[in-house]
ZAMARGU-4260 file (C-alpha; in steps of 0.2 Angstrom, whole numbers, plus 5000, padded with zeros to 4 digits):
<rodrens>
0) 5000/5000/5000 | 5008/5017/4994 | 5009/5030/5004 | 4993/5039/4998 | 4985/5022/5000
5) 4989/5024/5019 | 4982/5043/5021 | 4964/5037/5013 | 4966/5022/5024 | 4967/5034/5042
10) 4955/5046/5034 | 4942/5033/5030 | 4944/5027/5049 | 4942/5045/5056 | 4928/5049/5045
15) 4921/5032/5053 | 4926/5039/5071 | 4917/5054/5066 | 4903/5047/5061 | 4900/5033/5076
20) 4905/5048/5089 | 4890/5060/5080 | 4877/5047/5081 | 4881/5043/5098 | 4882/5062/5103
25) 4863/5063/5097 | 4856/5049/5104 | 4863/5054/5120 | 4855/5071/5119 | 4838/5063/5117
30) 4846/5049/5132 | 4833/5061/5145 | 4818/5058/5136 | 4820/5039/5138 | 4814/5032/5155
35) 4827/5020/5162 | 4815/5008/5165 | 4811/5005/5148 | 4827/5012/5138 | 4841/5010/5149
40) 4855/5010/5135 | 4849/5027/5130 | 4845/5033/5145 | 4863/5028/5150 | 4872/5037/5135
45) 4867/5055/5144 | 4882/5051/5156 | 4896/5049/5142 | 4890/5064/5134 | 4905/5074/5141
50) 4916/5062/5133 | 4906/5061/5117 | 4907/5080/5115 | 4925/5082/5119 | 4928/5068/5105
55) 4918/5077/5094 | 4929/5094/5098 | 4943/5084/5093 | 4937/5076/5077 | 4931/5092/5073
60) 4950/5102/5074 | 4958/5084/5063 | 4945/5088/5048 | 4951/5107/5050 | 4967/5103/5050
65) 4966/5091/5036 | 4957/5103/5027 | 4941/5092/5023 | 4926/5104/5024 | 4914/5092/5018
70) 4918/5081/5033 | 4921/5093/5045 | 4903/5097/5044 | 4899/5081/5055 | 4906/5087/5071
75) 4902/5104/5069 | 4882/5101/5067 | 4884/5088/5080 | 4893/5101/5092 | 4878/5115/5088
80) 4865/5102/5092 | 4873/5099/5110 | 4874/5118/5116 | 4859/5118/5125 | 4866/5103/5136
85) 4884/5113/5138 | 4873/5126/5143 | 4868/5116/5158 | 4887/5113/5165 | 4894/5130/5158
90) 4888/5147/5154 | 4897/5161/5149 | 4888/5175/5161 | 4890/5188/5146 | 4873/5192/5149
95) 4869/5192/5169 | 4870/5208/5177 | 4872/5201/5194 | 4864/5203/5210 | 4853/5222/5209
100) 4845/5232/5224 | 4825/5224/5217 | 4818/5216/5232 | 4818/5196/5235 | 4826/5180/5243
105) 4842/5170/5244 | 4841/5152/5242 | 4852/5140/5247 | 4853/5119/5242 | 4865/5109/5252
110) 4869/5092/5257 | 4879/5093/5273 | 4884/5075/5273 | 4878/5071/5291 | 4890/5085/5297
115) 4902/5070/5296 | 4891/5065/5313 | 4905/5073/5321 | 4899/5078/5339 | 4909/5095/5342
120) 4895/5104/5332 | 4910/5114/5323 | 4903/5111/5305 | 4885/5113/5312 | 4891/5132/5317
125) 4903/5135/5301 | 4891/5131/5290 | 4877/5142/5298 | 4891/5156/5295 | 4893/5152/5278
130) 4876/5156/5277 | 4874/5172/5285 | 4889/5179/5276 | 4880/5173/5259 | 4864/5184/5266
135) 4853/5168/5265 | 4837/5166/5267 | 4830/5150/5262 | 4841/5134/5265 | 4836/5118/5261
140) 4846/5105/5269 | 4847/5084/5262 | 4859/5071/5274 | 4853/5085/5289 | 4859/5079/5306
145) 4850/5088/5320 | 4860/5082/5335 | 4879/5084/5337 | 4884/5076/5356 | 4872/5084/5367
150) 4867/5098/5357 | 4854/5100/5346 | 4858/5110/5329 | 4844/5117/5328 | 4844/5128/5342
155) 4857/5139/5334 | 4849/5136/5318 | 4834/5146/5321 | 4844/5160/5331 | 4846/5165/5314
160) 4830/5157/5303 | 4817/5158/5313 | 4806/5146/5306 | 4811/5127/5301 | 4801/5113/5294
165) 4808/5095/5294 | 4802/5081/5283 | 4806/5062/5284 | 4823/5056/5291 | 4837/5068/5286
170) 4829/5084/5277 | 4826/5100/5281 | 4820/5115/5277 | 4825/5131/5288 | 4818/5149/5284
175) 4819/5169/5291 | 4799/5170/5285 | 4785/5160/5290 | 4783/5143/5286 | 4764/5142/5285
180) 4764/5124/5283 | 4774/5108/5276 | 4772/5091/5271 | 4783/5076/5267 | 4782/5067/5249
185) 4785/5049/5257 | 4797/5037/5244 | 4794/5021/5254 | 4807/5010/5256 | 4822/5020/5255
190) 4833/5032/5262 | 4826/5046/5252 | 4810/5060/5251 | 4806/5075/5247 | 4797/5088/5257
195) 4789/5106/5253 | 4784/5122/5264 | 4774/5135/5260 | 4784/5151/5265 | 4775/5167/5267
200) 4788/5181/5261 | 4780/5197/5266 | 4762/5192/5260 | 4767/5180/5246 | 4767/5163/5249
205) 4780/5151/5239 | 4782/5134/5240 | 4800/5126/5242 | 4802/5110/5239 | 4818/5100/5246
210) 4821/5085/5237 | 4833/5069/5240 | 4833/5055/5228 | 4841/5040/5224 | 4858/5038/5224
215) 4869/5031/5209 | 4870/5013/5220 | 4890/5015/5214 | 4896/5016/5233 | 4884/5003/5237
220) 4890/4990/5227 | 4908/4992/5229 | 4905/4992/5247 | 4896/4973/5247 | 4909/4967/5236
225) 4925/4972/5248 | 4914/4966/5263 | 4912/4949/5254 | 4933/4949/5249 | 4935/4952/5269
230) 4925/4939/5272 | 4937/4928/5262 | 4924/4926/5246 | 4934/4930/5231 | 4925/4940/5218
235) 4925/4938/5200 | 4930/4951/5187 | 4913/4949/5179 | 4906/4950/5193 | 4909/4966/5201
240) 4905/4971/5182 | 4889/4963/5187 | 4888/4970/5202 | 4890/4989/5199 | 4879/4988/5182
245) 4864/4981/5192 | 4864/4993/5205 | 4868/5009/5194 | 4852/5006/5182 | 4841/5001/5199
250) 4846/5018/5205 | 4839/5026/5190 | 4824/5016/5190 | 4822/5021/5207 | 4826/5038/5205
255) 4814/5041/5190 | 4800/5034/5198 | 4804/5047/5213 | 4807/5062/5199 | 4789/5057/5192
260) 4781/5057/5209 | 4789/5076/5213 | 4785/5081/5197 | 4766/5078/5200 | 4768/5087/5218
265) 4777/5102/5208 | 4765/5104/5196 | 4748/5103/5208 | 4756/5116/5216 | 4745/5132/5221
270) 4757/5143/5222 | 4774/5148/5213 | 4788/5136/5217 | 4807/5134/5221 | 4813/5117/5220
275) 4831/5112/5226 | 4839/5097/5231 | 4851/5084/5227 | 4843/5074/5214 | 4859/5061/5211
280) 4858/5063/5190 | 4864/5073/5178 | 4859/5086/5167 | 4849/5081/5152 | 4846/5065/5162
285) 4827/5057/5164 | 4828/5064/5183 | 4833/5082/5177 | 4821/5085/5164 | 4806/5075/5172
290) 4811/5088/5186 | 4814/5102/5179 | 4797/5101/5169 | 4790/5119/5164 | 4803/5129/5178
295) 4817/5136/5175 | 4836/5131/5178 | 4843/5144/5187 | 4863/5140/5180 | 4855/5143/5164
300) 4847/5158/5169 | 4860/5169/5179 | 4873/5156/5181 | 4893/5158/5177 | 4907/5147/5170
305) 4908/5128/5175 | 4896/5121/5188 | 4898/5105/5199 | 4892/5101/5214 | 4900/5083/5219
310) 4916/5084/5223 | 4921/5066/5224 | 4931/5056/5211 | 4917/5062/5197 | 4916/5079/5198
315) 4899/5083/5191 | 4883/5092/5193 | 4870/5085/5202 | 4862/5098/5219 | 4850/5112/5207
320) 4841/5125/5211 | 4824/5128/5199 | 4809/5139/5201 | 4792/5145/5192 | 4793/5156/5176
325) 4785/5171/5186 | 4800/5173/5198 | 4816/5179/5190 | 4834/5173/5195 | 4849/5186/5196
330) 4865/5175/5202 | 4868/5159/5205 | 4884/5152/5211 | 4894/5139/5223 | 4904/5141/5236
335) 4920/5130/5238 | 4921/5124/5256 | 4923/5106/5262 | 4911/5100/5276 | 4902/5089/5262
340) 4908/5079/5248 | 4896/5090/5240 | 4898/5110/5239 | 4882/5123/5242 | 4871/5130/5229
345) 4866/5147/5232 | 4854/5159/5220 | 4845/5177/5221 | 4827/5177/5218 | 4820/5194/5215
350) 4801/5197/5215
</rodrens>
């Protein structure tokens, strides 16, 4: 094979790259609209879509390179098709002017992780700092632990928000208006729930839904499969394979049916909402978009550069704050501090 042989021979196999990598892109970008119960594959692909863009990006600088316009027109209509999802984990913020003087509320989402259960109450008390220094008003709270030793968090808590509503287990919801009333969106069998409050901000009521779902089922499964290599059971290759895939798509299963049951509170609502929470998926995932419904993202709104809020070995986006078309967001941000494995989520919500 000459040598121009060989150069039709790479390009062929890119232009194959290029091709598989497009069709997977766009599949992935309709991977929310499938329910994991029913199309897990495709519902799957919305978490190597980060990967599928950036292999895109690349196979769009080789045809540029290589000068093949005709080719290069793969990735490049495959890359405009995906802005709206980069829109969702970054946002330039050419556009938001930023917190203004206009009357509204501070809302804060975070998973505080227990406080580690540590019993000195430190990151109890730091945390409430962070809050009063971000000026906040609303925080909803997942993994809340309300007793640290002897002390109960909550009495230093409601120094500062004078009004807190707690749902099943671990959530939380504490406010500086009146909480005129609250309720618990029961999951069953699990670990997780939802709950909402209706808040009366100087005559207007909102409803603020804290929500927990499902979790991935990742930590889960390593964690029976070391337990069964301490007990001296060896575990196959195959089967931690197994193992790990079975528990990730029962998370979503699981997590979808959750996301469907909030939804259905969300939009029964009388009043305007804010939902926050950590929902444990993804943008553009079933969960996000059965969620998200008719609000409003507030990272797409009034958000700036890249967003995350899991701070673990996969560094994505999963905590969100959303709210009702009739409110308007002006800044949205995190803050980087380390009591959680997870990092607050805070936004302005004028009136």
């Amino acid at each position: 094979m000459g040598k121009e042989g060989v150069y039709k021979y790479i390009s062929f196999m890119f232009l194959i790259v290029s091709v598989l990598l497009a069709i997977f892109t766009l599949f992935g970008l309709f991977g929310g609209t499938a329910d994991p119960a029913s199309g897990t594959a495709m519902a799957m692909l919305v978490y190597v879509l980060p990967f599928l863009i950036i292999g895109n990006v690349v196979m769009l600088f080789y045809w540029l390179i290589r000068r093949r316009w005709h080719w290069l027109a793969i990735p490049a209509v495959t890359l405009l098709c995906s802005i709206p999802y980069i829109g969702t984990v970054y946002q330039p913020g050419f556009f938001h002017e930023g917190e203004t003087s206009r009357s509204g509320i501070k809302v804060a989402s975070y998973n505080v992780a227990m406080f580690s259960r540590e019993t000195s109450g430190f990151k109890a008390q730091d945390i409430l700092a962070e809050m009063k220094k971000n000026k906040v008003d609303i925080i909803c709270m997942q993994e809340y632990e309300n007793t640290s030793g002897d002390k109960l968090n909550s009495d230093s808590y409601k120094g500062y928000f004078t009004s807190m509503a707690t749902g099943r287990h671990d959530m939380v919801i504490y406010s500086r208006y009146p909480i005129e009333r609250s309720e618990t969106i029961d999951f069953g069998k699990t670990n997780n729930s939802a709950m909402w409050a209706d808040v009366n901000i100087n005559g207007r009521i909102i409803r603020v839904f804290n929500v927990h779902l499902e979790t991935t089922g990742f930590n889960r499964a390593l964690h029976q499969l070391a337990k069964q290599e301490m007990q001296g059971n060896p575990v196959e290759n195959n089967a931690i394979i197994r193992a790990i895939y079975g528990n990730y798509t029962r998370g979503m299963v699981v997590r979808a049916r959750q996301a469907d049951q909030v939804a259905a509170e969300i939009r029964n609502s009388e009043y305007p909402v804010v939902v926050c929470g950590d929902f444990n998926d993804v943008p553009y995932s079933y969960v996000y978009n059965t969620m998200l419904g008719d609000l409003t993202d507030g990272f797409k709104e009034c958000g700036k550069g890249w967003m995350f809020t899991y701070t673990g070995r996969k560094q994505v986006r999963i905590d969100y704050i959303f709210h009702s078309k009739e409110l308007e967001g002006e800044s949205y941000y995190n803050e980087e501090i380390t009591y959680s494995d997870h990092l607050p989520v805070f936004m302005k919500i004028a009136f």
